[in-house]
Residue, then its C-alpha position, 0 to 999 in steps of 0.5 A: x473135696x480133693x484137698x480135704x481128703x488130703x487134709x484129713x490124713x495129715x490131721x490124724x497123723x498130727x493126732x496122734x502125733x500129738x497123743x504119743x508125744x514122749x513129753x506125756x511120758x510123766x504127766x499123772x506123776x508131774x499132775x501129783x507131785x505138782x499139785x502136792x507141792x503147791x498146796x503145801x507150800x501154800x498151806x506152810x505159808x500160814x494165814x497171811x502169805x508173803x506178797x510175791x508180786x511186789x519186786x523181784x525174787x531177791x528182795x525176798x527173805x532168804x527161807x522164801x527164797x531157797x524155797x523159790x529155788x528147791x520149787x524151780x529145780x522141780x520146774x526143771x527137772x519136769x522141762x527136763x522130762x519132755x526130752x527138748x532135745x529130740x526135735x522128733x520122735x522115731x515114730x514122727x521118722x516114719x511118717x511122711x511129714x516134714x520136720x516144719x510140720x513135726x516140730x511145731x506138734x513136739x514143740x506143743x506138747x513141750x511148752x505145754x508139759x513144762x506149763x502144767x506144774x507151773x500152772x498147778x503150783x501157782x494156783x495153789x499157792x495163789x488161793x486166798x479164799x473163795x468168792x461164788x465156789x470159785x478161787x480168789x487169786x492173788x495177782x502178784x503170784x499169779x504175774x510171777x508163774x506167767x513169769x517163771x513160765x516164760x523164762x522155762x519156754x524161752x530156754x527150751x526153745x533156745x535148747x534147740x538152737x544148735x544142730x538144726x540139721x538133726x532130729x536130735x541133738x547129741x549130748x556132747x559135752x559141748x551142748x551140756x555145758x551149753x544147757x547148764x549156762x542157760x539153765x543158770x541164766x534162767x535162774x539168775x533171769x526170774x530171780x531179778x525179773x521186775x513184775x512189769x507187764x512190760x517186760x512180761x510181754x517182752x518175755x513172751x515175744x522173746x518166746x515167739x521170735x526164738x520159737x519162730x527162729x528155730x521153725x524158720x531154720x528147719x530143714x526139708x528133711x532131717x538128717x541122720x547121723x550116720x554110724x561110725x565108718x568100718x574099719x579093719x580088724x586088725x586096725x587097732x582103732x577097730x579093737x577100741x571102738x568095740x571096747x568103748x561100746x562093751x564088745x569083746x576083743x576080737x580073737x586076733x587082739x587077744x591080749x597076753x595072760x600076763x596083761x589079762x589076769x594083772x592083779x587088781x588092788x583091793x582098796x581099789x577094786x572096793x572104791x570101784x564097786x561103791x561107785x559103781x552101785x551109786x552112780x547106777x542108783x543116785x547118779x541121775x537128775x531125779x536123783x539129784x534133785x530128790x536129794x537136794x530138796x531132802x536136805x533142805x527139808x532137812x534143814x526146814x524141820x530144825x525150825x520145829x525144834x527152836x520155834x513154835x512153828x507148825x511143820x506137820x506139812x513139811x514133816x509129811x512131805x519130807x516122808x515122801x521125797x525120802x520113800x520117792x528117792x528109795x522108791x527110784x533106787x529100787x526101781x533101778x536094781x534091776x541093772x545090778x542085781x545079776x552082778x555078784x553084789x549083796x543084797x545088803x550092800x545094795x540096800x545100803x547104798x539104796x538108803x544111805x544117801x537120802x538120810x545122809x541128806x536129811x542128817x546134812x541138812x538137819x546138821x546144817x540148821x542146827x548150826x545156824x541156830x548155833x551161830x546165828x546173831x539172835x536167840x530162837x525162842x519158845x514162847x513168842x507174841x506174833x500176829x497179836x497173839x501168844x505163840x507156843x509150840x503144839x504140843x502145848x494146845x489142849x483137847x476140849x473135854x466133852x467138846x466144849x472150850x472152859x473159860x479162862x479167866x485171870x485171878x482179878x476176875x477178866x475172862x476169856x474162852x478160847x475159839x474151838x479148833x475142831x479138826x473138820x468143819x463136820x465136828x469131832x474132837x476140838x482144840x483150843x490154845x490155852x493162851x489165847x486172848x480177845x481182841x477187848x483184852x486189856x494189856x494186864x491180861x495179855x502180859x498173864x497170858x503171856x507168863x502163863x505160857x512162859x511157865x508151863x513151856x520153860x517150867x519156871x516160876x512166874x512172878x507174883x506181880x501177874x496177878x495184880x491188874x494194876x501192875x504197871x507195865x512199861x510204854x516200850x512194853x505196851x506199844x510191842x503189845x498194840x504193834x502186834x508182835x514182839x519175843x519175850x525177853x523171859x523166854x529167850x535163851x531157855x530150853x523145854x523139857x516137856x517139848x524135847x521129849x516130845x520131839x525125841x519120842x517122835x524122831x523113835x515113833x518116825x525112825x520105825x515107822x519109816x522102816x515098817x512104812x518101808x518094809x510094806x512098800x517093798x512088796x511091790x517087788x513081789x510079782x507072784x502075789x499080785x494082792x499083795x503088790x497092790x495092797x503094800x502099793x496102797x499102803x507104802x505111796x498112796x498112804x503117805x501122799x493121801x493124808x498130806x494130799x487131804x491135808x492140805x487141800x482139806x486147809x485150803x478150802x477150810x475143811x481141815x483144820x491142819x494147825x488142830x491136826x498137827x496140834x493133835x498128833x504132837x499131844x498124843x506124843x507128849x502123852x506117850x513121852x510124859x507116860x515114858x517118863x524117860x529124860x529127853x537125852x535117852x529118848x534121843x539116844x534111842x532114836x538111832x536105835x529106833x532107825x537101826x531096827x527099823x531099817x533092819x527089818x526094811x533089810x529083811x524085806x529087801x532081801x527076799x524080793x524079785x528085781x523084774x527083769x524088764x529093764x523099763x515098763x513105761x511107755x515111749x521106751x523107744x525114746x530114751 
């Protein structure tokens, strides 16, 4: 009896230990982002995913790899999150347990914090249909997330190796240099990593030995860094140490006029207040990470122009790292807006960095295709199919797919897209074949799509049956997959107007998208800050959350909606009837009005004051 009394306090403390660890600090943001990740990555793989689990990461084709790499830093950054370097919370000081029963609870709820978005994204990406109500799981990437996983653990658990006496590790420049080696070996380690079990259970026993390492060398209790010793006041060391800790000069180190009021250079004084604003809203790991996924997505949406892909999930994710990054920036005004700064200088630089981003990136692919060995086309034949962009799909009229049929008479109907398994409006792709479809009717098809795509005049020969079509061409026809040579090289004008007016239609939504969002910063009308709350986040991430889970349990068809929003447009483009350079040219006007009236909005809202309103602020 005696020692389970004694047992039971020592259990409710680990409880709530273990409930008011700081690593839960983000768990529903990292649950979100996670999950939304997975599915679109998932979803963007289309209906035959790449097979991860066949070798290392390297021998991967490069876009899967960058992908690999932008999904990792987001691993990272969650890793990051739990705070590894604080091997005991300032509640756990308080309380009489010792660092050996402490550290296991922290260590916990780190390595499970850092599972939680592995284990999210890779069962998403995984999915391959459903058996019985439940998931059918490809192995290979199922292997590869216990992979990741265990190379994420291990350089947790090797984080916390020096300073064992402390409860928390300083951040000496010494240790960060010492984080940045082992987070690039751990990239470096999954992207070579076999998919062996054996060096799996290898991995996992390198987890429990540095695990096992760090317990065995705790001390009895921890030590606490002491502050700096007293000094004199007239020790010119004193005067230093209270200026590197933002105190005013003492009266007797009061420094001469001519020192204190030495002008300052106006060039030099402006480069000061930039860096300032900046670094206070950029300078930052999330920050940083939002970023360099921007610019990649940036680099991603180049492929829409060149190739008939669809990017409608990447478009939608690209909104929501670039509202994520304003969103954080605004977030942290409120450290600079006592200071004598303008508010629209503020807002420049809040919104500036992430489209200088999306610009790079967007610039960076377009170089690509600009010196790349192979022309980008069109109009393709891939996956025994014709391959057209789609915009060029259409609406069934009065829901029901026409036939079509070639001048010699053979025919074929189009399967029906409807939007959702429910019904409503359905889509069809006019160019579409049967499987029973001789290679005469394929080769129609295909100049079929070649004409309306690149508006050129296809040849009379098509409609004969009994043409002749070279071996080279027939076997690329049974093969599955090959580009037509009288697509490659050939622009579309029907397809950049489409594109220009949805960069306008995009530029002032993103404005007005941002210009509701704002008014969460206005604490006096609590209705309002919910509702543009609602509006401005839960929107965006609503329609892609119920997009691409919507398609990966086939209840949404996503390439039907994507197909829908791009008609819609190239009716709007083709009822402008403006040439595609013009449309281009209004889209940074269309940006520029659309930021100003986000600029309106930012200028008249109200920075809380609070400097944190997150829990576990003791813990920063």
């Amino acid at each position: 009896m005696t020692a389970r009394a004694n047992t039971a306090p020592v259990a409710r403390l680990g409880w709530l230990l273990l409930r008011r660890d700081p690593a839960w600090r983000s768990l529903w943001q990292v649950i979100l982002i996670s999950a939304v990740l997975g599915i679109v990555i998932r979803a963007g793989a289309g209906a035959e995913p790449p097979d991860l689990g066949g070798g290392p990461l390297v021998t991967q084709p490069g876009r899967i790899l960058a992908q690999f790499v932008m999904t990792w830093l987001w691993f990272f950054w969650a890793t990051l999150i739990t705070n590894f370097w604080t091997r005991s919370s300032r509640l756990a000081l308080a309380l009489p347990l010792s660092p050996r029963r402490v550290w296991p609870l922290r260590a916990a709820c780190q390595l499970a914090m850092s599972l939680l978005p592995v284990a999210l994204v890779t069962l998403a990406v995984a999915q391959r249909g459903w058996r019985g109500g439940l998931p059918l799981l490809d192995a290979g990437t199922v292997r590869l997330g216990v992979r990741v996983w265990g190379v994420l653990a291990l350089f947790q658990l090797a984080a916390q190796l020096p300073a064992r006496l402390q409860h928390r590790i300083p951040a000496r420049p010494a240790y960060v240099a010492y984080i940045a080696a082992l987070a690039a070996g751990s990239l470096w380690l999954t992207l070579v990593s076999p998919p062996h079990p054996g060096f799996l259970a290898g991995l996992l026993g390198a987890v429990l030995l540095t695990g096992a390492c760090n317990w065995w060398c705790l001390p009895t209790t921890w030590s606490l860094t002491a502050g700096a010793p007293a000094m004199p006041v007239g020790d010119s060391r004193a005067g230093r140490a209270r200026d590197a800790a933002g105190c005013p000069p003492a009266r007797s180190e009061a420094q001469p006029a001519s020192v204190m009021t030495s002008p300052v250079r106006r060039s030099g004084g402006r480069w000061l207040r930039w860096r300032t604003i900046l670094g206070v809203l950029h300078a930052h790991p999330l920050a940083v990470i939002l970023l360099l996924i921007l610019t990649y997505y940036g680099f991603l949406l180049v492929e829409d122009l060149h190739t008939p892909r669809n990017m409608l999930p990447f478009i939608l994710l690209a909104a929501a790292l670039l509202w994520g990054v304003l969103g954080q920036s605004v977030g942290r005004l409120h450290r600079l807006d006592p200071l004598p700064i303008s508010r629209s200088r503020l807002f420049a630089a809040a919104v500036l960095p992430p489209l200088a981003c999306l610009a790079l990136g967007f610039g960076a692919g377009e170089l690509r295709y600009r010196v790349a060995p192979y022309t980008p086309t069109l109009v393709g034949y891939w996956d025994r199919q014709v391959q057209v962009p789609r915009e060029f799909w259409c609406v069934a009229p009065a829901g029901e797919v026409p036939l079509v049929r070639a001048p010699w008479g053979e025919a074929h109907r189009p399967a029906a897209r409807p939007l959702t398994r429910l019904g409503g409006t359905m889509l069809y792709h006019p160019y579409e074949h049967g499987e029973a479809s001789s290679p005469a009717f394929i080769d129609w098809q295909i100049w079929r799509a070649i004409a309306d795509v690149h508006g050129v005049r296809a040849p009379a020969s098509i409609s004969d049956p009994d043409r002749p079509l070279s071996p080279g061409y027939l076997a690329a026809i049974a093969r599955g997959g090959f580009t037509p040579d009288a697509s490659v090289g050939l622009g579309s004008a029907i397809h950049a107007r489409t594109h220009a007016l949805g960069a306008c239609l995009a530029a002032l939504g993103a404005g007005f998208l941002l210009a509701i969002g704002l008014g969460h910063w206005s604490p006096r009308n609590s209705s309002w800050r919910r509702l543009s709350t609602i509006l401005a986040t839960g929107l965006p991430v609503a329609l892609m959350i119920a997009l691409v889970i919507g398609g990966a349990s086939e209840l949404v068809d996503i390439g039907a909606m994507g197909a829908l929003v791009l008609i819609l447009v190239r009716n709007g483009a083709e009822a402008l009837a403006l040439p595609a350079g013009v449309l281009w040219a209004l889209a940074p006007v269309c940006l520029v009005l659309g930021l100003w009236i986000a600029q309106e909005r930012f200028a008249r809202i109200e920075i809380p004051p609070r400097l944190s309103r997150r829990r576990f602020h003791e813990e920063y």
